[in-house]
C-alpha positions in Angstrom: -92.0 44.3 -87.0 -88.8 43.7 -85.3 -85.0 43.3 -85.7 -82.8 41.0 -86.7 -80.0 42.1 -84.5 -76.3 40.8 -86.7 -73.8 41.2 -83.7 -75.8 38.8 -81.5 -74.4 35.4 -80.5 -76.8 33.4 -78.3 -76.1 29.9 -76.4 -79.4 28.1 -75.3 -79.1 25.4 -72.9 -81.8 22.6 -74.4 -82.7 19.6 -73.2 -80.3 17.5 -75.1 -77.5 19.5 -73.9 -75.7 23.1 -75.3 -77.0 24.7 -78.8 -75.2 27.6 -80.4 -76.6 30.2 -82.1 -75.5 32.9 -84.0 -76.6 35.8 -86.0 -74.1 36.3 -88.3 -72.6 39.9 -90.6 -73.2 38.5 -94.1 -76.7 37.7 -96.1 -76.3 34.8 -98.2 -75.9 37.5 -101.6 -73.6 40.0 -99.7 -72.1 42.1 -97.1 -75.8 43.4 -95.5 -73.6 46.8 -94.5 -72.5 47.2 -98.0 -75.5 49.3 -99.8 -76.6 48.7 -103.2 -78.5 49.7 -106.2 -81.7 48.3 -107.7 -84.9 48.5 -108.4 -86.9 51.7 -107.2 -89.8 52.0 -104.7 -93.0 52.2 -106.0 -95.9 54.0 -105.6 -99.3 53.3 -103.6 -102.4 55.3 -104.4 -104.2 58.0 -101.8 -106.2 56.1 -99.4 -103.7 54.0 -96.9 -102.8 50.4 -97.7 -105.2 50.0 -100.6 -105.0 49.5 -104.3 -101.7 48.9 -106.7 -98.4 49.5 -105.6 -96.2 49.2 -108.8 -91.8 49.8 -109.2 -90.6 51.0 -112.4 -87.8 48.4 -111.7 -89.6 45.7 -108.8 -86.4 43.5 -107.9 -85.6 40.2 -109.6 -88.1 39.4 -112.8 -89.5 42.8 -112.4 -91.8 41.9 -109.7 -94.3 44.3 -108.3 -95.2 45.2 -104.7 -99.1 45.0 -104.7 -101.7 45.6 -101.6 -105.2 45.4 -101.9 -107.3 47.4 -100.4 -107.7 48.4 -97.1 -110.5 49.8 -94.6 -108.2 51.6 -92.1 -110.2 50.5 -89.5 -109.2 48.4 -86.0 -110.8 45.3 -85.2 -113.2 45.2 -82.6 -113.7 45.0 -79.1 -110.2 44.4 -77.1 -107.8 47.3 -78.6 -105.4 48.7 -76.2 -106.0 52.5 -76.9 -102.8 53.5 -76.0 -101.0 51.1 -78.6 -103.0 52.4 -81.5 -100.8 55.7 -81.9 -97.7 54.1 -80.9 -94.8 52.0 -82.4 -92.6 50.9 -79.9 -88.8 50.9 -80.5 -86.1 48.1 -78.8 -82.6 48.8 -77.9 -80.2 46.2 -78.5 -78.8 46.9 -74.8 -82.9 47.2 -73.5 -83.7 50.6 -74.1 -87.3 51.0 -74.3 -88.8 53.7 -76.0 -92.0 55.0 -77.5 -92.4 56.4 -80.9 -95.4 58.3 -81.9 -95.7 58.6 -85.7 -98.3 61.7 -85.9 -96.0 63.8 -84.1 -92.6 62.3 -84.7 -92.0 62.0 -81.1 -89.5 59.6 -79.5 -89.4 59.2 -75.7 -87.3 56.9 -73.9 -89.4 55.0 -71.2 -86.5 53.3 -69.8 -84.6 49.8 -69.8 -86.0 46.6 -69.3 -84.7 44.7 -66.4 -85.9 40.7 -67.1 -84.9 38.8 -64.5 -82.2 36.3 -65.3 -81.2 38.4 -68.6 -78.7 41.1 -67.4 -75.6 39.7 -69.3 -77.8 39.3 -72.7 -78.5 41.7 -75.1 -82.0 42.1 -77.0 -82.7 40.9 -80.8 -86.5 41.1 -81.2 -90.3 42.7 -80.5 -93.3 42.4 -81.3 -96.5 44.0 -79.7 -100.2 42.2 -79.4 -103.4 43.9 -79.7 -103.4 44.7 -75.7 -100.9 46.5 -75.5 -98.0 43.4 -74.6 -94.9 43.3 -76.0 -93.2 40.2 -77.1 -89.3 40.6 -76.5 -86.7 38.2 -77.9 -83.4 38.0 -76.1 -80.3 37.4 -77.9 -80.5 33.1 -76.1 -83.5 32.5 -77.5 -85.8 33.5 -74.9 -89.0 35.3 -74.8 -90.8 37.7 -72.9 -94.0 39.2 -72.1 -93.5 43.0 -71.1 -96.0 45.6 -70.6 -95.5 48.6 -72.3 -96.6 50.9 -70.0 -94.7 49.6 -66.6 -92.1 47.6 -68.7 -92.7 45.1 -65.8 -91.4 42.0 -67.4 -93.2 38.1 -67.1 -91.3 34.9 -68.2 -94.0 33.2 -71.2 -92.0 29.6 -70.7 -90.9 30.1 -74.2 -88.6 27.1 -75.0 -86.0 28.2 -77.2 -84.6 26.8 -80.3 -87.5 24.9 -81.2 -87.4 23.7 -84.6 -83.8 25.2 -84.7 -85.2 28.9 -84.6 -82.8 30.2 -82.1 -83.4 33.9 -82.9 -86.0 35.0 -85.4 -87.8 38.1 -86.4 -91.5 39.2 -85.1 -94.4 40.4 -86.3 -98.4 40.1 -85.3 -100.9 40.1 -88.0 -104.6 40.1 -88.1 -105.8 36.6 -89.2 -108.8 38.6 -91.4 -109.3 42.2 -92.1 -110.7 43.9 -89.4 -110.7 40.9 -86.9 -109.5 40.9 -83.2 -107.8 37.8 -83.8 -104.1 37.8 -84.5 -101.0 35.6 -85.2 -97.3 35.8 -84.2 -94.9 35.4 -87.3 -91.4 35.2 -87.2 -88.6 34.8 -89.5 -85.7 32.8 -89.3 -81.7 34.7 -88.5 -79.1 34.2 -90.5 -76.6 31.2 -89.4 -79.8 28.6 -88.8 -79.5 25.6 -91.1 -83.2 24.4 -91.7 -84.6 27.2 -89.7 -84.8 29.8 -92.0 -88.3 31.4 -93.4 -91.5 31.8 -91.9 -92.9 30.1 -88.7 -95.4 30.6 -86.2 -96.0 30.7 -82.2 -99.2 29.4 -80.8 -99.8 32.6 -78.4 -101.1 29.5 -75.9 -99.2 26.5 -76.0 -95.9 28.8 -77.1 -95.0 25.8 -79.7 -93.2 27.1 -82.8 -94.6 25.6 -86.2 -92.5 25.9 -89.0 -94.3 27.4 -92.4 -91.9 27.2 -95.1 -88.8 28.9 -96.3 -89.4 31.6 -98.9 -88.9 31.4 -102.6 -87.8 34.1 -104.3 -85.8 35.3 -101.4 -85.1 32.1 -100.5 -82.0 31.5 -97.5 -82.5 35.4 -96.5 -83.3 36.5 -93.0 -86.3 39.4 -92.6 -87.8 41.4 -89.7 -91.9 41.6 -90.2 -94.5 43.9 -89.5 -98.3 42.8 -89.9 -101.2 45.2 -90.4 -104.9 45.2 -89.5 -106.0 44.5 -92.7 -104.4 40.6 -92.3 -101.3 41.9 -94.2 -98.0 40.4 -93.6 -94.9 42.0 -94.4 -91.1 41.7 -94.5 -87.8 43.6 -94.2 -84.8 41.7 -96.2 -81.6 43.0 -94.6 -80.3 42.2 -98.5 -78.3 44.9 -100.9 -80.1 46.4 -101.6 -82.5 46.5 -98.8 -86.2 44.6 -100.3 -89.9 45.8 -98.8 -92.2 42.1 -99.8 -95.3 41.1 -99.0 -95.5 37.9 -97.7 -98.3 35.1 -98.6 -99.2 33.7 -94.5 -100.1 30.7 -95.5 -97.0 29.6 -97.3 -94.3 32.2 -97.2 -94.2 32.6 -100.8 -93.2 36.3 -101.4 -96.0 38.0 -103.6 -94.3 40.7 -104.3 -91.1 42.8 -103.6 -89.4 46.2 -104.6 -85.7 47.5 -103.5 -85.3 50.0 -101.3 -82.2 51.8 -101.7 -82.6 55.4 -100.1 -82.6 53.5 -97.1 -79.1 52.7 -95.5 -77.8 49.1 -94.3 -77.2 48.9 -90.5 -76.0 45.9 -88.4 -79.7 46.3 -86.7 -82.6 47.0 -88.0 -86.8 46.8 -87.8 -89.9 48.4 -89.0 -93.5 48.8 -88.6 -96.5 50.1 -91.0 -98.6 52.7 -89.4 -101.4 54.9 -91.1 -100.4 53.5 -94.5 -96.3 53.8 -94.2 -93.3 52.1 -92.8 -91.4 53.2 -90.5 -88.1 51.7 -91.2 -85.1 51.9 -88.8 -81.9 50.9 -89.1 -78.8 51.3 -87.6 -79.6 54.2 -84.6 -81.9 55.9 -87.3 -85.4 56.2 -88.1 -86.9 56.5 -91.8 -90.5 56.8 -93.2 -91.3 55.6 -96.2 -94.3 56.8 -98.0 -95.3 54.3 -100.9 -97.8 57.1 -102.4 -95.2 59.7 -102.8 -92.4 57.2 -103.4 -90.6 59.2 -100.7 -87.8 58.2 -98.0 -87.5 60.5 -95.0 -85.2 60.7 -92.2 -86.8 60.8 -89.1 -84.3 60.9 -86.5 -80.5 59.7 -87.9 -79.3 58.7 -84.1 -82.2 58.2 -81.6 -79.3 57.2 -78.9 -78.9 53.5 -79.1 -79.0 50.5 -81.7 -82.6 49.7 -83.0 -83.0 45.9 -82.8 -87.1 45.8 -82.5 -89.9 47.7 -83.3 -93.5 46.6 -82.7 -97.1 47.9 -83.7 -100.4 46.7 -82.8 -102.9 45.5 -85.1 -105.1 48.0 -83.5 -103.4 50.8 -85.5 -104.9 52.3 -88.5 -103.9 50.8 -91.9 -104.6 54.7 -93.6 -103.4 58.1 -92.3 -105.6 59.6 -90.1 -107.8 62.6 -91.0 
């Protein structure tokens, strides 16, 4: 559910002395601001994330973009209500701002001010089931804000573990309709050995490499997660690829192109009431997989998207 943000350059000071870490302008098959043609987005039947998503042309090998079906409903017990109609958008400079998909509304809530952090930019988000946002700085560290104050708290994050310096984000239910969740991230560009899917431990904040992924293997992707224990990845690749993501393994089970969508240097997304929200660049883009259809939210919202982050709370079908 968050960005991948290409200009950033981060130093991290580890224990073993100074690491380096960049996230570089050019995915391993191309120029990521170059767009592309491909295959065509397919199509996902009335009802939210449920049933057969298809492509008349689904990327390499022909592969198809499939989701099974979907209740639509939160998990129990510990939602954050005001999270469940929100996506949250990140500036790369901090701005802070809330996104309300029902209504299309963006409002600026202001710019974080972590301590320690005022000479580095932002690169990542991701939002829990109570309402906390997880924000990724541009040297590796993490932290908690609330999304209501924007009142930040250091997590103790170590950075660069396992050589993930800067990573994409994304919470997923760990089984449909359950108030348990997991933070995923996703390796930058520029990380030898640290690329593909990981994990953070929401407790002991240790990162634990999954695997990189196979058919996109080498390639960099901000993820979103969904309710219904769905996992799900933006590839930054030309042209732009929509996959769903096996948790357990990082195998990609699917994957389609995306090419009414236009290449940034920053970009996120988040699923919300059964379509993404894609941003890229300083624009905002909703994706509906039953109609097949891109639309252009907002072209220039003011700043350079770098995050995005939904809770698992929110509905996994459009609201009635």
């Amino acid at each position: 559910m968050l960005h991948l943000n290409l200009r950033a350059v981060c130093t991290v000071v580890a224990v073993f002395g100074a690491l380096s870490c960049s996230a570089g302008r050019t995915a391993a098959t191309g120029d990521p601001t170059v767009g592309g043609s491909g295959g065509s987005a397919g199509s996902l039947p009335t009802g939210g994330l449920g049933g057969s998503m298809s492509t008349g042309k689904g990327g390499d090998g022909g592969i198809d973009l499939s989701v099974s079906s979907g209740t639509g409903a939160a998990g129990p017990g510990d939602c954050d209500n005001d999270t469940k109609g929100s996506v949250y958008i990140l500036g790369q400079d901090k701005q802070f701002a809330r996104f309300a998909p029902q209504t299309q509304d963006l409002t600026v809530l202001g710019t974080l001010n972590c301590p320690g952090e005022e000479f580095n930019t932002t690169f990542s988000m991701s939002v829990d089931r109570k309402g906390r946002a997880w924000v990724l700085f541009a040297n590796g560290v993490i932290y908690h804000v609330d999304t209501k104050t924007l009142n930040c708290t250091p997590t103790g994050f170590l950075p660069c573990q396992s050589g993930f310096c800067t990573f994409g984000m994304g919470f997923v239910s760990d089984a449909a309709g359950s108030d348990m969740e997991t933070l995923y991230v996703s390796g930058a560009y520029n990380q030898p050995g640290a690329s593909g899917l990981a994990t953070i431990d929401q407790t002991t904040l240790t990162l634990t490499p999954i695997a990189d992924y196979d058919v996109l293997a080498g390639k960099a992707a901000e993820l979103t997660g969904t309710g219904d224990a769905r996992l799900f990845g933006y590839f930054q690749d030309v042209p732009i690829r929509l996959a769903e993501i096996n948790k357990a393994d990082a195998k990609v089970i699917t994957y389609s192109d995306l090419t009414q969508i236009p290449s940034g240097l920053s970009w996120a997304f988040a699923f919300w009431g059964g379509s993404f929200y894609i941003m890229s660049g300083t624009g905002i883009y909703k994706y509906e997989p039953t109609s097949q259809i891109t639309t252009p939210i907002n072209t220039n919202v003011g700043f350079d998207i770098v995050g995005a982050g939904v809770s698992t709370c929110a509905p996994t079908e459009e609201p009635k």
